[in-house]
C-alpha positions as CSV (number, residue, x, y, z in Angstrom):
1,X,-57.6,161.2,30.8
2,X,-56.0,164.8,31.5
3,X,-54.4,166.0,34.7
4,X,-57.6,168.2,34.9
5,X,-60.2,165.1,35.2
6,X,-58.4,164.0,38.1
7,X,-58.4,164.8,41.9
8,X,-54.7,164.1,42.3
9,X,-51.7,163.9,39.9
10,X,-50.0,162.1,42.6
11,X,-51.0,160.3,45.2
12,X,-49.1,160.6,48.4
13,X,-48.8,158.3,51.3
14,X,-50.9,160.5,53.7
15,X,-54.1,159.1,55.0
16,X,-56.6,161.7,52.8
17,X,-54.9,160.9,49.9
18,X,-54.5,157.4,50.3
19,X,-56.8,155.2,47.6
20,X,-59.4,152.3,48.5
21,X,-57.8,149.5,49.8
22,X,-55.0,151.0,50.6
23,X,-56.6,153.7,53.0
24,X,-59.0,151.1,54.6
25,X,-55.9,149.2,55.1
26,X,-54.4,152.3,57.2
27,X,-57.2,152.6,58.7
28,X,-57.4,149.2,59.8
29,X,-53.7,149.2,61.2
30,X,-54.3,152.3,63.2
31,X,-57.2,151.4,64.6
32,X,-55.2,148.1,65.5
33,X,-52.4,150.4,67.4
34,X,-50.0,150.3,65.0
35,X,-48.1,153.1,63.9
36,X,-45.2,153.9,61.5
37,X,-43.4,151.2,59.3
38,X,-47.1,149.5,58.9
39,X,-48.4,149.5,55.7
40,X,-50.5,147.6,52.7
41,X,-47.0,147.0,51.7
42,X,-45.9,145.8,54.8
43,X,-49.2,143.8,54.6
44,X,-48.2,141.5,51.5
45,X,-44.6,140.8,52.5
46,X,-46.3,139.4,55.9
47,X,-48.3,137.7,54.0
48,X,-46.3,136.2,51.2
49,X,-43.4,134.8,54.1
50,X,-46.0,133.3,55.8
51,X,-46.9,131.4,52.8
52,X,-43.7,130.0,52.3
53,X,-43.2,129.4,55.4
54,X,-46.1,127.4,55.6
55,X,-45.0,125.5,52.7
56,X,-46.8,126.7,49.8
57,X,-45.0,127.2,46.6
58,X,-44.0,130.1,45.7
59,X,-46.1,129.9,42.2
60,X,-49.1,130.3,45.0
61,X,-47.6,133.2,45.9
62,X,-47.0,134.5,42.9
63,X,-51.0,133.8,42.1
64,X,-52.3,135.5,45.4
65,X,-50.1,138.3,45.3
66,X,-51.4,139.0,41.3
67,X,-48.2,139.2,39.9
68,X,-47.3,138.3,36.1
69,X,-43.8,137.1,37.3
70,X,-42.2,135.3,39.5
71,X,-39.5,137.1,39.7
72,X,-42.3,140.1,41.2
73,X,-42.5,138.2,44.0
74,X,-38.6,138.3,45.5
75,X,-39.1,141.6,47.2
76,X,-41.8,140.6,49.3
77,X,-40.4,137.4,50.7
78,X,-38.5,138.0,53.9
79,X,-36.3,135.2,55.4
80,X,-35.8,135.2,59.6
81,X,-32.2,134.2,61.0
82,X,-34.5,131.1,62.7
83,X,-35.0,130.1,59.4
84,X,-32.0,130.1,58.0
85,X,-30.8,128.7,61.2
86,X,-33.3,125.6,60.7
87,X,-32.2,125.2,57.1
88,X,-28.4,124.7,57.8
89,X,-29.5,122.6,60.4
90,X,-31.2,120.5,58.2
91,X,-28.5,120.0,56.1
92,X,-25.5,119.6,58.8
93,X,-27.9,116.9,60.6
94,X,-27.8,115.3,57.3
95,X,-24.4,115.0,56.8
């Protein structure tokens, strides 16, 4: 495929340029009321720390995400100061 048989050599992250799932996915968060910093990217990391948070392994993750490997799936993982907070509590209580 050549430049020419394309619409776009690059795709940029404005709304009419934005691909399938993606776009619907802007759509969907605009319509919701939110604005800047909201994103299909924004989207997975949600997802994928809620996962662990709800216990699930983070080979689940790794599945549901799509990724090859599991080191793909660091980025999206977001740890909150209440949980790191619960986890030294964990282990102090234990001491």
């Amino acid at each position: 495929m050549t430049p020419a048989d394309r619409d776009h050599i690059f795709i940029s992250y404005r709304r009419d340029d934005a691909p399938g799932a993606s776009g619907r996915l802007y759509d969907w968060y605009r319509a919701a009321g939110l604005g800047a910093g909201h994103s299909s990217h924004s989207g997975r990391r949600t997802f994928a720390s809620r996962l662990v948070a709800q216990g699930h392994s983070l080979d689940t993750v790794q599945l549901l995400l799509g990724h090859s490997h599991l080191d793909h799936v660091a980025p999206y993982l977001e740890v909150s100061a209440a949980d790191m907070k619960a986890a030294l509590a964990a282990i102090l209580d234990g001491l």
